[in-house]
TITORTI-684125 format. One record per residue (C-alpha): x, y, z; chain. Coordinates in nm, 2 decimals, decimal comma, always signed. Example, Ala and Ser with C-alpha at 12.3 -4.5 7.8 and 13.67 -1.06 7.14 Angstrom:
BEGIN
      x      y      z mol
  +1,23  -0,45  +0,78   A
  +1,37  -0,11  +0,71   A
This chain:
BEGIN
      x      y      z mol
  -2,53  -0,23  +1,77   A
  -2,37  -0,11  +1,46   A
  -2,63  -0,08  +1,22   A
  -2,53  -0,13  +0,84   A
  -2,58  +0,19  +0,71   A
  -2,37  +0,34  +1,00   A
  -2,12  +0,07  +0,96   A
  -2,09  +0,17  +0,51   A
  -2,06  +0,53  +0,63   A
  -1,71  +0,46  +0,88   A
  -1,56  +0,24  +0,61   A
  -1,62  +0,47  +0,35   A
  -1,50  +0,82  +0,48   A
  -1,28  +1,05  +0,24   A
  -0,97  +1,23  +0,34   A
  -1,23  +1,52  +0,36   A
  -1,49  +1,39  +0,57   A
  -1,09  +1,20  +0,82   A
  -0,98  +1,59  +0,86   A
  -1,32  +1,68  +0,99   A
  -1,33  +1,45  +1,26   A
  -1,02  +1,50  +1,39   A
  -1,11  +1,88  +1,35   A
  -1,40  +1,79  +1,57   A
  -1,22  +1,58  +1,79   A
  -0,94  +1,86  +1,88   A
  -0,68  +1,84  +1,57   A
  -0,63  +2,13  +1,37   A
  -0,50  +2,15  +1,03   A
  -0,53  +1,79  +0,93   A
  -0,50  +1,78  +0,55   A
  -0,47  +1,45  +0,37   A
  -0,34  +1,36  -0,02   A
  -0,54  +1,03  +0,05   A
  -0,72  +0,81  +0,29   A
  -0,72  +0,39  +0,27   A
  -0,92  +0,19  +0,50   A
  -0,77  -0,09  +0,63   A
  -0,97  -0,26  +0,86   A
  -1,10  -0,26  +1,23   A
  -0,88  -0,32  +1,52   A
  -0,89  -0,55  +1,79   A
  -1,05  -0,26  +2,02   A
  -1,30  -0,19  +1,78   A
  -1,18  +0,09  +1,59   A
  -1,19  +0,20  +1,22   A
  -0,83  +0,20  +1,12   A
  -0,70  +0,43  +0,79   A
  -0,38  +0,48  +0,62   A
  -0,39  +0,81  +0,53   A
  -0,06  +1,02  +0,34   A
  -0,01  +1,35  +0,39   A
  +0,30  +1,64  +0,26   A
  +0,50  +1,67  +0,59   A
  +0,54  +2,09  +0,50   A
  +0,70  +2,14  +0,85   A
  +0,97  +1,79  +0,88   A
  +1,09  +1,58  +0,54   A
  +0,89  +1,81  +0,27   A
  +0,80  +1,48  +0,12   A
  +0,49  +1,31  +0,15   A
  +0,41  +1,08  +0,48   A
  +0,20  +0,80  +0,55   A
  +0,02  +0,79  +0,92   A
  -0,30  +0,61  +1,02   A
  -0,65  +0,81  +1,19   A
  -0,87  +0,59  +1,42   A
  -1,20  +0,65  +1,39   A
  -1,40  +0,51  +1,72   A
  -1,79  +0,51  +1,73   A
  -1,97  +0,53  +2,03   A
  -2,36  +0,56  +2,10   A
  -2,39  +0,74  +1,77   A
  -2,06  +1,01  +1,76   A
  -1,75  +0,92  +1,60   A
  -1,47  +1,09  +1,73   A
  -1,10  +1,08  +1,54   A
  -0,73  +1,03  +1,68   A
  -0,40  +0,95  +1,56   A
């Protein structure tokens, strides 16, 4: 069960706290200009729109989404 506390803290993450779990979960160098939540998905995720400066394709800033998925108490990140 997703308690309510846990469930305030992965709707509310910062484009900090979104680059240090994909840091945790294997990305490096995640850096946002803003995270968004959106919602959560069918499977149970916690979807953001994040933007981010695309320094290495366009130079101009992107928008992506991070998936946050929680599982027995760890949240782990991916694209």
């Amino acid at each position: 069960m997703i308690t309510a506390d846990t469930l305030k803290t992965l709707t509310t993450f910062t484009r900090q706290g979104l680059a240090r779990a994909l840091a945790v979960s294997g990305y490096t160098g995640a850096s946002f200009e803003s995270a968004e939540f959106l919602g959560i998905t069918n499977a149970g995720q916690f979807c953001y729109k994040v933007t981010y400066f695309d320094d290495a394709g366009t130079g101009e800033v992107e928008t992506g989404k991070v998936f946050l998925t929680y599982n027995n108490g760890t949240v782990t990140a991916d694209y």
